[in-house]
C-alpha positions in Angstrom: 14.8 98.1 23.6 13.1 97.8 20.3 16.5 98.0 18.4 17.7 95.0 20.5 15.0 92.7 20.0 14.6 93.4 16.5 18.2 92.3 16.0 18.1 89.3 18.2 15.1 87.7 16.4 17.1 88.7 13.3 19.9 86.3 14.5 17.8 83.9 15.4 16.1 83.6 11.8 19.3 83.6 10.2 20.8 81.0 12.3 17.8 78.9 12.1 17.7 79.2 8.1 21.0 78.3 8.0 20.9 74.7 10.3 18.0 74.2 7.8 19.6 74.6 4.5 22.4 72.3 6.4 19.9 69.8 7.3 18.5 69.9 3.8 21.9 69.5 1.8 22.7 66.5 4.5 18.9 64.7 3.4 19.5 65.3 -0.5 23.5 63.7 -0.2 21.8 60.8 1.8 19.3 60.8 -0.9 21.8 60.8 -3.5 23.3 58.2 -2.1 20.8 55.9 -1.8 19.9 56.3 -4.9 23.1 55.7 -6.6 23.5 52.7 -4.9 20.1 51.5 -6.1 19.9 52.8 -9.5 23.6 53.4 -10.4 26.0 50.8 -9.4 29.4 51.7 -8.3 32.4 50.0 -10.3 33.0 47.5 -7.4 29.5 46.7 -7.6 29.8 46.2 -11.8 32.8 44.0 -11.4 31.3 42.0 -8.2 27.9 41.7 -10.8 31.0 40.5 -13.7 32.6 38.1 -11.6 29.0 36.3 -10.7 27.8 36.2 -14.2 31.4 34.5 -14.8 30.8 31.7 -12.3 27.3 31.2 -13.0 28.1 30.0 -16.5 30.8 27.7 -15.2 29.1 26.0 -11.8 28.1 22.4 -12.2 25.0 21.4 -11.1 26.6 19.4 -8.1 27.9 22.9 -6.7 24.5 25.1 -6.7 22.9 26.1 -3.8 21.2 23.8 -1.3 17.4 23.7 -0.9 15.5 23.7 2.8 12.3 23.7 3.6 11.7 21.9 6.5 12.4 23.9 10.5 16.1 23.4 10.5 15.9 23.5 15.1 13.5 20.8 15.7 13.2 22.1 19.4 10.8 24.7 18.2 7.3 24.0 17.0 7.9 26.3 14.1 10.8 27.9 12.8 10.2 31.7 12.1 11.7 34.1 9.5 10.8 37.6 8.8 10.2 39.8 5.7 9.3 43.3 5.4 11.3 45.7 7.4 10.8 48.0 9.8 11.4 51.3 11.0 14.7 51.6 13.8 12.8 51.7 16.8 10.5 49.3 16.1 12.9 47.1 15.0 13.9 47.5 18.2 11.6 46.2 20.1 10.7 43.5 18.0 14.4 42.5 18.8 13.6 43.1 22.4 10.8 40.7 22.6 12.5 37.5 19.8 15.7 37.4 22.1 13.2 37.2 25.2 12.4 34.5 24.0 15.7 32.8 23.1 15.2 33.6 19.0 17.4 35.0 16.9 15.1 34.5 13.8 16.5 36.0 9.6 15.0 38.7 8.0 14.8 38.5 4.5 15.4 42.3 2.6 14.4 43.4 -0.6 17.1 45.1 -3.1 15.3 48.5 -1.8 15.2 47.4 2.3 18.7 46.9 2.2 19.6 50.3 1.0 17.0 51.9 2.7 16.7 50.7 6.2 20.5 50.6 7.2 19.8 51.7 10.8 17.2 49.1 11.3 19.3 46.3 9.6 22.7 47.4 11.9 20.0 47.2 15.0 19.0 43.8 14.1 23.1 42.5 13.4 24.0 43.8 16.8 21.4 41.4 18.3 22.2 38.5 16.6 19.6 38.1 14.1 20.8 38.1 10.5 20.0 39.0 7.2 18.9 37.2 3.9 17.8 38.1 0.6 13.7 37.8 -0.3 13.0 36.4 -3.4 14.8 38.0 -6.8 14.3 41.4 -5.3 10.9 42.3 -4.8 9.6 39.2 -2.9 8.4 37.6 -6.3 8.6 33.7 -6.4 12.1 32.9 -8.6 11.9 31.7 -12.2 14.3 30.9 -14.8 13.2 33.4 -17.0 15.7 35.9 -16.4 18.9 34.1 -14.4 21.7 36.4 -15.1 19.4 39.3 -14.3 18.4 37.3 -11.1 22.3 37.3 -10.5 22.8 41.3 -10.7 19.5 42.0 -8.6 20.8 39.2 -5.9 24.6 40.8 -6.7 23.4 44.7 -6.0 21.4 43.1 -2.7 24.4 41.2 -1.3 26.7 43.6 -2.0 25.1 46.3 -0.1 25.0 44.8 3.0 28.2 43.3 2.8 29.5 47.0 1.7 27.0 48.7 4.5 27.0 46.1 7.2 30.8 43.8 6.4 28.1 40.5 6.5 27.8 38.2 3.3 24.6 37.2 2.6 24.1 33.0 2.2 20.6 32.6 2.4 18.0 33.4 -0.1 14.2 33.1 1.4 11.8 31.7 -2.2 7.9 30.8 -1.4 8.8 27.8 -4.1 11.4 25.7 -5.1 13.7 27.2 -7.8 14.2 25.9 -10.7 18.4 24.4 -10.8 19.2 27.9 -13.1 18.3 30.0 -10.1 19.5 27.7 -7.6 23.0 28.3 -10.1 22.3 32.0 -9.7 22.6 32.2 -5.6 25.2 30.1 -5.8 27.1 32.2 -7.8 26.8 35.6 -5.9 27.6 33.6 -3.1 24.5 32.1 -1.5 24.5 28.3 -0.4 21.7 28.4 1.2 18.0 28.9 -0.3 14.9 28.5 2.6 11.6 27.7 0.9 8.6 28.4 2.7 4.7 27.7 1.9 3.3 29.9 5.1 2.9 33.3 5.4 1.5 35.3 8.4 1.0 38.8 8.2 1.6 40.6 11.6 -1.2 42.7 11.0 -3.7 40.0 11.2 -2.5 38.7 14.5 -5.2 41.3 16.0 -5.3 38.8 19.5 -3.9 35.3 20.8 -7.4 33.6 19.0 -6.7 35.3 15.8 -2.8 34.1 16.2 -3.9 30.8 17.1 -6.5 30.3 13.9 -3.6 31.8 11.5 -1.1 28.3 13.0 -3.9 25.9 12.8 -3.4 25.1 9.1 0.5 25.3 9.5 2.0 21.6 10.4 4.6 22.0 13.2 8.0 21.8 12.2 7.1 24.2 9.2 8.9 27.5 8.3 6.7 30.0 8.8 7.1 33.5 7.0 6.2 36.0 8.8 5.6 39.8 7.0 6.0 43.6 8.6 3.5 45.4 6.5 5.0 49.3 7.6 1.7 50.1 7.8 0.6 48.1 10.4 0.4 50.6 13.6 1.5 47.8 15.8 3.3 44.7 15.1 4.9 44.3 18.4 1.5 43.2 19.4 0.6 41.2 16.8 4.4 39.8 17.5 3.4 38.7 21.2 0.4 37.2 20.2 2.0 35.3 17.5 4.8 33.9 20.1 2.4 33.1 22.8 0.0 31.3 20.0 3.2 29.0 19.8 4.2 28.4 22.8 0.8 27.1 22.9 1.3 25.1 20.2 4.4 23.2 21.6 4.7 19.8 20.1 6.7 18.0 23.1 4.0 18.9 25.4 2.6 14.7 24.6 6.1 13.4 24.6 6.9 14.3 27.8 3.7 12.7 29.2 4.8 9.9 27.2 8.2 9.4 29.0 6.8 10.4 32.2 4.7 7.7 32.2 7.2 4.5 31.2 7.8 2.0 33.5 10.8 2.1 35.2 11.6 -0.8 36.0 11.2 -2.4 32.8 14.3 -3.5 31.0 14.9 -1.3 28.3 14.9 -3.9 24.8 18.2 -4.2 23.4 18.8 -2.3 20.3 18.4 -4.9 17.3 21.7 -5.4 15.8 20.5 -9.1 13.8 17.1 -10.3 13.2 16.8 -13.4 15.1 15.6 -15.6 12.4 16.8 -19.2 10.7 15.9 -17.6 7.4 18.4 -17.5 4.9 18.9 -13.6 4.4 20.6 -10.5 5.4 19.4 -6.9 5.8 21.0 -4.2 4.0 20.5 -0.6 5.8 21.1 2.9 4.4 20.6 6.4 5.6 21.6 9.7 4.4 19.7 11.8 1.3 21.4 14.2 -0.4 23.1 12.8 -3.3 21.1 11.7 -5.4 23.8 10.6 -8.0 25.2 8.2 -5.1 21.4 7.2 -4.7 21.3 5.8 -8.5 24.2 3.7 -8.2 23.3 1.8 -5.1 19.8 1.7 -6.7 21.5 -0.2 -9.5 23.8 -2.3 -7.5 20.7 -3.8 -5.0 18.5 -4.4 -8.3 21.3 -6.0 -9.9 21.4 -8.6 -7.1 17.9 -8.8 -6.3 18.3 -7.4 -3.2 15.7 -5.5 -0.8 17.3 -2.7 1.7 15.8 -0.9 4.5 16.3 3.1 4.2 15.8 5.0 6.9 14.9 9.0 6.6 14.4 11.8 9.3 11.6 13.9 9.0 13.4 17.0 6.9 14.5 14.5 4.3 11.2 13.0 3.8 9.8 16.4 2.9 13.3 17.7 1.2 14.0 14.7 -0.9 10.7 13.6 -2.1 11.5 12.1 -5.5 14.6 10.4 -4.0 11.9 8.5 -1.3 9.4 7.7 -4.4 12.4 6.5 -6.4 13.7 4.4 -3.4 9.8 3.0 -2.9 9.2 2.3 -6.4 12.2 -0.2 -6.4 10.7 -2.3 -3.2 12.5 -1.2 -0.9 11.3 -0.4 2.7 11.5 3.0 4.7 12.3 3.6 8.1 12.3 6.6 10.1 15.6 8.3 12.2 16.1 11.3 14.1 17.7 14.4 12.5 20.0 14.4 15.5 21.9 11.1 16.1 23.8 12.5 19.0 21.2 13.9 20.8 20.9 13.5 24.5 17.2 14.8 24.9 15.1 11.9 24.7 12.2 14.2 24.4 13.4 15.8 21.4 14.5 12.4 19.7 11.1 11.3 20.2 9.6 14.0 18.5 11.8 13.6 15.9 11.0 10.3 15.3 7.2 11.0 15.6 7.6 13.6 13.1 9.4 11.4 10.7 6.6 9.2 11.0 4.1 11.6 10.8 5.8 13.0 7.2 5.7 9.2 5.7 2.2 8.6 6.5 1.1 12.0 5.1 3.6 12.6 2.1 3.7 8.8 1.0 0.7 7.6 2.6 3.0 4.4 4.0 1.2 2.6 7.4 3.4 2.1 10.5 4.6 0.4 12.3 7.9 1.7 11.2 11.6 0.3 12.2 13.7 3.3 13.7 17.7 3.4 14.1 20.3 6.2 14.3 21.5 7.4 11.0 25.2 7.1 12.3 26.5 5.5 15.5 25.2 3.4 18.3 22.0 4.6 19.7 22.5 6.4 23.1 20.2 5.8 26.2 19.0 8.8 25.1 17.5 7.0 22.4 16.6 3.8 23.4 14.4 5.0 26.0 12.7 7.4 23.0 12.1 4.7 20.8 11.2 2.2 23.6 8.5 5.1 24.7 7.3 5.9 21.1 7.0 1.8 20.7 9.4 1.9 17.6 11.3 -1.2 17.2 15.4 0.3 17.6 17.9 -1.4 14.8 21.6 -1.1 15.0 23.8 -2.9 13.7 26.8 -5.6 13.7 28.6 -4.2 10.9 29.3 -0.8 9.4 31.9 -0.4 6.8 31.4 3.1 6.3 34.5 4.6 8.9 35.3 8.4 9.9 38.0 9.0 8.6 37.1 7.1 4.9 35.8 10.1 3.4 38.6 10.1 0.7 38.6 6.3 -0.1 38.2 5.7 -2.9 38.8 1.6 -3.1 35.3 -0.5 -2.2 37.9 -4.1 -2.7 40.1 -2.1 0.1 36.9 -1.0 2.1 35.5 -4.5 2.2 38.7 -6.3 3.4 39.3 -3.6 6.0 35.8 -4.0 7.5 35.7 -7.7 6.9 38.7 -9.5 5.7 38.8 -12.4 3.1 38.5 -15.8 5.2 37.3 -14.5 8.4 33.7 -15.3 7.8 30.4 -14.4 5.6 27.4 -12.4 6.5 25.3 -13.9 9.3 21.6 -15.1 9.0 20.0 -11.7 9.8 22.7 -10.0 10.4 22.2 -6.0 9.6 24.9 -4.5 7.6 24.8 -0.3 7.9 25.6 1.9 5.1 26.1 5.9 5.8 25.4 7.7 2.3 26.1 10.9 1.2 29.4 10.4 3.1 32.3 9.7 0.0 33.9 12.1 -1.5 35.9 11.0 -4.3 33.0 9.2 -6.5 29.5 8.3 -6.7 29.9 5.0 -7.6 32.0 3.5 -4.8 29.2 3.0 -2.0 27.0 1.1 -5.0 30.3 -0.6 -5.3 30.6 -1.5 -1.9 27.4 -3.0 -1.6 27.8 -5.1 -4.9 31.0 -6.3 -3.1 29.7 -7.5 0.4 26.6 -9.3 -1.6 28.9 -10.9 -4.0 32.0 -11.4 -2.1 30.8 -11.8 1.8 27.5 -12.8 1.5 26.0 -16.2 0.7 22.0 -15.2 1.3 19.9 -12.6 -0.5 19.3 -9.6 1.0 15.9 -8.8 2.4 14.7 -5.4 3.9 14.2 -5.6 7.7 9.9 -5.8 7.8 10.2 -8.8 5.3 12.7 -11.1 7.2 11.1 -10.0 10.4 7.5 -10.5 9.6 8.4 -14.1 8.4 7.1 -15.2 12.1 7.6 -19.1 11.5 11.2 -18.7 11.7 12.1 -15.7 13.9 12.0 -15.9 17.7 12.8 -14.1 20.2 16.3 -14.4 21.8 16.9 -15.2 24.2 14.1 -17.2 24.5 11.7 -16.2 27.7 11.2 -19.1 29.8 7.4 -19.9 29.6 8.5 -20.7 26.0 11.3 -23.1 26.6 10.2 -26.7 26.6 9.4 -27.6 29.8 11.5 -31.0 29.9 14.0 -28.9 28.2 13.8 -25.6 30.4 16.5 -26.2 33.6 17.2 -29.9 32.4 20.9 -29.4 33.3 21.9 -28.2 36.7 24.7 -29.2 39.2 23.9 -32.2 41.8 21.6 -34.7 39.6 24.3 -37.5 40.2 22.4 -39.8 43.5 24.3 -43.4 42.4 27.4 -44.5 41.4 28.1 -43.7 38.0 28.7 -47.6 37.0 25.1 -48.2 37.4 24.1 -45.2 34.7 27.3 -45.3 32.5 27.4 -48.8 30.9 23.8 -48.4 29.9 24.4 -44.7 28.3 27.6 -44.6 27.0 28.5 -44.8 22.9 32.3 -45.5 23.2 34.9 -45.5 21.0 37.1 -48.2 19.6 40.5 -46.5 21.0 38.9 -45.7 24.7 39.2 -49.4 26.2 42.0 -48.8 28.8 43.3 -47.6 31.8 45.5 -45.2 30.0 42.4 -44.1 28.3 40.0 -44.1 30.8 41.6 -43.1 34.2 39.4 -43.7 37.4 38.2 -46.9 36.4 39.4 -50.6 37.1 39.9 -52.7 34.3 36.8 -54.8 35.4 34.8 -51.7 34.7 35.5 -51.0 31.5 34.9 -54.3 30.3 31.5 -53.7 31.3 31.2 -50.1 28.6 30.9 -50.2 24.7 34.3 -50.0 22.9 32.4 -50.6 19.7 30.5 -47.2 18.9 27.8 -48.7 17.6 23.9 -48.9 18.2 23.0 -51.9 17.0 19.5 -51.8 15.0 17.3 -53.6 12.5 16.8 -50.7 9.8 20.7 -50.0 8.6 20.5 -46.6 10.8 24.0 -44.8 10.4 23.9 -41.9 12.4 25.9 -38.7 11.0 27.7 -36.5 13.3 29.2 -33.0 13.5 31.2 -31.8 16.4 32.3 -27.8 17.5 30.9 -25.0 15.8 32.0 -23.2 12.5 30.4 -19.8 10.3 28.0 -19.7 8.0 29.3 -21.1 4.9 29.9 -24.1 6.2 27.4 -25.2 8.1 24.8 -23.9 5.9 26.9 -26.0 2.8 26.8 -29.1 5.5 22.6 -28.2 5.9 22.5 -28.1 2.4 23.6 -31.6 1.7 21.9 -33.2 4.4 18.5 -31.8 3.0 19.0 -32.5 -0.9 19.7 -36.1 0.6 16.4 -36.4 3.0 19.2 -37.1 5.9 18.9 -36.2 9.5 22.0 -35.7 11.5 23.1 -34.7 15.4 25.2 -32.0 15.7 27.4 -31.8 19.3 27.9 -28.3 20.0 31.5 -26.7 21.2 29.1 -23.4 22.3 31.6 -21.0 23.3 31.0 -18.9 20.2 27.6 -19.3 19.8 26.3 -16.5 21.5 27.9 -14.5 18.4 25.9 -16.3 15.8 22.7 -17.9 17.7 20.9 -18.2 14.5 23.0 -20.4 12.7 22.4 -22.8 15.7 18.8 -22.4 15.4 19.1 -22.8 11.4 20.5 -26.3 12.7 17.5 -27.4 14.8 14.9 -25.8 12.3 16.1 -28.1 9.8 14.8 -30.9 11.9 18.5 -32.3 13.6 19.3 -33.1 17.0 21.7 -31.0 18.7 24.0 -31.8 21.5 26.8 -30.2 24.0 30.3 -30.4 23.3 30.7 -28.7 26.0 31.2 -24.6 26.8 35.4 -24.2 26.3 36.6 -27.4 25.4 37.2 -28.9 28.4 38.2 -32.8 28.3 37.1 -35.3 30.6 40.7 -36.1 31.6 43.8 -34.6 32.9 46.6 -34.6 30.0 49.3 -37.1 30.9 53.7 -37.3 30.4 52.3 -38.4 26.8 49.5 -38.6 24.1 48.6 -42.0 25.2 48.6 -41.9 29.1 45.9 -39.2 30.9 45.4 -38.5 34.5 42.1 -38.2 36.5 40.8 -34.4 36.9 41.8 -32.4 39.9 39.1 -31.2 42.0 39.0 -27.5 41.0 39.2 -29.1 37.5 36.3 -31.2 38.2 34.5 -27.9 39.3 35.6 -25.6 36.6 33.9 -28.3 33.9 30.6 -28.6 35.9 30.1 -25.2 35.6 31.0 -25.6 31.8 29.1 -28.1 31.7 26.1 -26.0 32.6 26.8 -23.3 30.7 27.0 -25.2 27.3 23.5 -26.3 27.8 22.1 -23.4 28.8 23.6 -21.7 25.8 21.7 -23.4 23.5 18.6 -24.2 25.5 18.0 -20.2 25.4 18.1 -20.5 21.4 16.5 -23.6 20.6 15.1 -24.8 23.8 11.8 -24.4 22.3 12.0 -26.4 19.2 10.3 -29.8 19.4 10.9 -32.7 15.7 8.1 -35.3 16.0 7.4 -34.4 19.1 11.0 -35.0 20.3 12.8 -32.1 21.8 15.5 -30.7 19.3 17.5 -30.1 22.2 19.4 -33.4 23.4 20.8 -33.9 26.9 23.5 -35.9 25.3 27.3 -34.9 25.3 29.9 -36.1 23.5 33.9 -36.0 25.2 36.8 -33.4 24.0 39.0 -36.0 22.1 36.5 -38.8 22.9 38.7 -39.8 26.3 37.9 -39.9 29.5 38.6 -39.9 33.6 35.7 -41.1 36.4 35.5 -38.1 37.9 34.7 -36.4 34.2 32.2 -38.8 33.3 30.8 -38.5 37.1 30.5 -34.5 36.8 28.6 -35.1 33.1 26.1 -37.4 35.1 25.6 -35.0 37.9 25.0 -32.5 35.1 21.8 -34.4 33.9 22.9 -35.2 30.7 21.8 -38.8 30.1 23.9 -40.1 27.2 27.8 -39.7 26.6 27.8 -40.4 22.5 31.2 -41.0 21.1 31.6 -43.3 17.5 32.4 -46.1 15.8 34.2 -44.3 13.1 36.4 -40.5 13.7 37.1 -39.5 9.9 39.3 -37.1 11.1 38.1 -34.7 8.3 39.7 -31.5 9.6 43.1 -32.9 8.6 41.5 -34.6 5.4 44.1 -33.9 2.3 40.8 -34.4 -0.6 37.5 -35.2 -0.9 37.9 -38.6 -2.2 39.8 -39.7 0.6 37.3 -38.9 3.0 34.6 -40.5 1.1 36.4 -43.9 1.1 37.2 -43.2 4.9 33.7 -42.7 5.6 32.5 -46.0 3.3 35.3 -48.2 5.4 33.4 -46.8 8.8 29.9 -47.6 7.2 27.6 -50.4 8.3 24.4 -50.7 10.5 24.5 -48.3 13.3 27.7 -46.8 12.8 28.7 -43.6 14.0 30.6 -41.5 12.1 32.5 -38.5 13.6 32.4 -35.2 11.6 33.4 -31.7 12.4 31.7 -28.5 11.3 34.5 -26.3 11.7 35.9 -24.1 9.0 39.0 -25.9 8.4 37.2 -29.4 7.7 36.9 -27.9 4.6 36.5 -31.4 2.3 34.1 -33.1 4.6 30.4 -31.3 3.0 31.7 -32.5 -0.4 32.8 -35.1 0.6 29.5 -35.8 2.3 27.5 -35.1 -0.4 29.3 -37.9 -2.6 29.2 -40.3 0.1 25.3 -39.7 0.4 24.9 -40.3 -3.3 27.1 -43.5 -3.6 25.5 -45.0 -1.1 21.6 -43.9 -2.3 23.1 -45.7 -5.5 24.1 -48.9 -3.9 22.7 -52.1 -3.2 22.1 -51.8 1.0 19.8 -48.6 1.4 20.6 -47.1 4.5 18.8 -45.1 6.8 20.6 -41.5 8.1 18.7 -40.6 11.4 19.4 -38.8 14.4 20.7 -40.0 17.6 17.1 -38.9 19.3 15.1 -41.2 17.5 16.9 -44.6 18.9 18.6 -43.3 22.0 16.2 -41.9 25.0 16.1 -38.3 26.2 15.1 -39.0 30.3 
């Protein structure tokens, strides 16, 4: 009995001395291994450390790794990343509780994590979470004293993983920003991405929710926030939860949802500001999108080299990212705005945020006061986003023109550029019109967005360029369009309307008609007897005592040539009426308002063109209007004045509305049941002339001065058009103004309101 337990315990020793001298040869390889890959690098290793040494010599300074430091997921009140790492199971559960919570946060290794803790690392891949490299290897902030040996400690680091774990490592975690050597380095052992972070917590100290609490208090939100696994720490899951419900606590949105909650809905949203309503002479320039800061110089350049104020607009990452860029961009006078960091977003809570934080990072970084002007940096703001800036009380700009396209990324022609977004001849910038420009888009040089801009100004533009707070804080001459009616004159506001006519229209018409020389017939004037229109003016004139000649303009036209026509008449003191052809004005209200501003009357033309008459077998015989014709121009009629009476209805010269209820005929002609439909309008004049210059069809200035002098004499009336193809008549003005300032009989060149009544 003896025997056979002697010799089973024998067999037991030996079999147990065995599996431990097993064990022990499996720990030393494992050793060995780790070790070699530490401390002896393989070949591949050598030749992946050759090959990085190779590029970093060779990589320009436009191809080296990206800096971050601001929370790249704005939907989080911090972003977190981790360094120090942990043993397998408690790895684990620290895994267990982040993807609980919808994180999937890095963790930064050191050379000696990553080929140490292989089990830990795999744990953490499996779950989502990945891996970066800490500092140059042992956590240390990067410096440029050593690069190259910066690239074989980052080399070793990366290739482990990838060797260990098949991931490549592109994101390098610094607690400062690298100098553009070791930005060079990452680059060239593959790392695009560097995360800079000024706040640390150490699990350990996150002893309870108060303690985790007091540790965020000093952190902004929006910050990356490093968070360490000291190994000795008996229980960081703990000091994890604490952390995460500390916060949660600290959830910025928590006030912009109350916000939001509490708008009124049944207020109209505003309308997302696409021109500054404004008779100043300017246009706003707007930019948005850091990141090149080459591109940045040159449009710099191009706006100082025209004198010319922009409006930038930055979200809250690039106003901590790009710092010198915003300085740089201030220090030339131009203005900031802010923008969300995600233009496409369809969480108005989140937009608001974003736009709060942008704010938040311009008051505190450049000490700049608000208000501040807020637009999408690319795109049309979504409802999304009106209703964030509407509850934040940021004013929303957009925009009319944008000549940066998808799809443009390789142009690489600003004369091509320009005449695809706005063709030669079609028109000129607006009065406050808001032209976009998306940077840090082109690819094929710096220079062409500068270039671009230096076009438009140059080639599309005849006003400066203003930034948006300038031209909109100029309060004498913006308004608000369209205008609300408490500020509409109120013998302007509703002075047209359908069913003023009570008497025949021969007992209003021979007192309040300006005919024309050609308009004396039947033929002309179908609908009344020939004993009628011996009763109207064929003449065109208003006879006065003070050599009054009263300028006109009829239809519409752009910019450059109604602000050439403005120009004239104010280097020559002369006040003019201006009959309005409205149809288009809606698309350039402030160029009508420029008009009035300037201290001239204006008047309808009516809506579409619409004559007074039926078109006859030929040019010299017209018909009287058909009843559904008679009711399609009364309903012009109407419209044409309330066109204008919501731009201008408001402006007052001497005390005189600016706003006329006069209307001058389509071709001058005219039926009874035209003229009766103008009447039952409320308009209370129908103005044609003593002289039609005809100046759209004019072959040269000089003709259509002497044209103009032959039509010249006390009260005259000359007929002029505004339109773009009357292309002689502002020169030609402008000579006829002088001659005549030069001559003998010094006439007088009013408007119609101050000799003809309004009522």
């Amino acid at each position: 009995m003896n025997k056979l337990v002697l010799r089973q315990l024998r067999s037991t020793i030996l079999l147990l001395l065995a599996l431990a001298l097993i064990l022990s040869l499996a720990f030393y390889q494992r050793w060995l291994n780790s070790f070699e890959v530490v401390s002896k690098p393989t070949s591949a290793t050598q030749e992946d450390i050759s090959q990085a040494l190779i590029r970093y010599k060779s990589l320009p300074d436009s191809e080296i790794a990206q800096v971050r430091s601001a929370a790249s997921d704005p939907s989080r009140p911090y972003e977190m990343v981790f360094s120090g790492m942990p043993g397998a199971e408690t790895a684990g559960e620290l895994v267990q509780l982040l993807t609980q919570q919808g994180l999937r946060p890095t963790f930064y290794l050191t050379l000696s994590e990553a080929a140490n803790t292989a089990e830990s690392i795999a744990l953490l891949l499996e779950n989502g979470c990945p891996v970066g490299i800490w500092g140059n290897g042992s956590g240390s902030v990067l410096n440029e004293a050593d690069p190259e040996g910066l690239v074989e400690q980052l080399c070793r680091t990366a290739v482990i993983i990838r060797a260990r774990h098949g991931m490549a490592c592109d994101s390098l975690l610094a607690t400062a920003l690298p100098d553009t050597e070791c930005l060079r380095a990452a680059a060239a052992v593959g790392i695009g991405n560097v995360l800079i972070t000024q706040h640390q917590i150490d699990l350990s100290e996150c002893l309870s929710l108060e303690a985790a609490a007091a540790l965020l208090e000093d952190i902004p939100l929006g910050s990356v926030v490093q968070v360490h696994i000291n190994r000795k720490d008996t229980d960081p899951v703990a000091g994890l939860t604490y952390l995460l419900h500390a916060m949660e606590a600290a959830d910025p949105y928590t006030p912009y949802r109350a916000v939001l909650a509490g708008m009124d809905e049944t207020q109209e949203l505003p309308v997302p500001m696409q021109r500054v309503h404004t008779s100043e002479k300017a246009v706003c320039l707007t930019f948005s999108g850091l990141g090149n800061r080459s591109e940045l110089t040159h449009v710099l350049e191009a706006l100082a080299a025209q004198r010319a104020q922009a409006t930038f607009f930055v979200d809250y990452q690039e106003a901590s990212q790009y710092k010198k860029e915003v300085r740089r961009i201030l220090a030339a006078g131009h203005e900031i705005g802010i923008k969300p960091v995600d233009d496409l977003a369809e969480d108005e809570t989140l937009l608001l945020y974003q736009l709060a934080m942008a704010e938040q990072a311009l008051q505190e970084i450049y000490q700049l006061e608000g208000p501040f002007l807020a637009r999408c940096g690319t795109g049309r703001p979504s409802q999304a986003m009106i209703r964030a800036a509407a509850a934040g009380g940021y004013t929303l700009i957009s925009n009319i023109l944008s000549p940066v396209l998808a799809g443009d990324e390789r142009a690489a022609d600003a004369a091509a550029i320009l005449n695809k977004t706005l063709p030669e001849g079609r028109r000129v910038l607006q009065r406050g019109e808001i032209l976009h420009f998306r940077m840090n888009f082109y690819q094929t040089s710096d220079r062409l967005l500068g270039d671009l801009v230096t076009a438009f100004l140059t080639q599309r533009s005849i006003y400066p360029a203003k930034a948006l707070a300038t031209v909109m804080g100029n309060e004498a001459l913006c308004y608000t369009y369209p205008l609300p009616k408490n500020e509409i004159l109120p013998s302007v506001r509703g002075r047209v309307h359908q069913g003023q006519l009570t008497r025949d229209v021969m007992e209003i018409l021979p007192s309040h008609y300006i005919g024309a020389i050609w308009v004396n017939s039947e033929r002309t004037l179908p609908g009344f007897t020939r004993e009628e229109i011996t009763l109207l003016d064929t003449t065109g004139l208003i006879p006065n005592d003070e050599n009054m000649v009263f300028l006109t303009f009829d239809d519409w036209g752009s910019d450059a040539t109604l602000t050439r026509l403005l120009e004239v008449l104010a280097r020559h003191n002369a006040k003019a009426t201006f009959f309005v052809y409205t149809e288009n004005v809606a698309n350039n209200p402030n160029l009508l308002r420029a008009i009035a501003m300037e201290g001239h009357a204006v008047a309808s033309h009516s809506h579409s063109h619409i004559p007074l008459f039926r078109p006859g077998e030929n040019e010299q015989a017209f018909l009287s209007l058909l009843p559904h014709q008679v009711t399609e121009l009364k309903a012009d009629l109407v419209a044409s004045y309330k066109t204008m009476e919501e731009i201008i209805g408001d402006i007052s010269i001497d005390g005189t509305p600016a706003l006329a209820p006069y209307f001058r005929p389509p071709t001058l002609a005219m039926s009874r049941a035209g003229v009766e439909a103008v009447y039952d309008a409320g308009y209370t004049w129908i103005i044609s002339g003593s002289c039609s210059t005809n100046d759209y069809i004019a072959t040269s200035t000089e003709a259509l001065v002497a044209d103009m002098l032959a039509g010249t004499q006390s009260g005259a009336v000359l007929v002029m058009h505004m339109m773009d193809s009357s292309i002689y008549t502002a020169d030609a003005l402008d000579a006829y103004l002088t001659q005549l300032e030069a001559g003998e009989t010094q006439y007088r060149f009013v408007s119609l309101t101050e000799v003809l009544d309004i009522d």
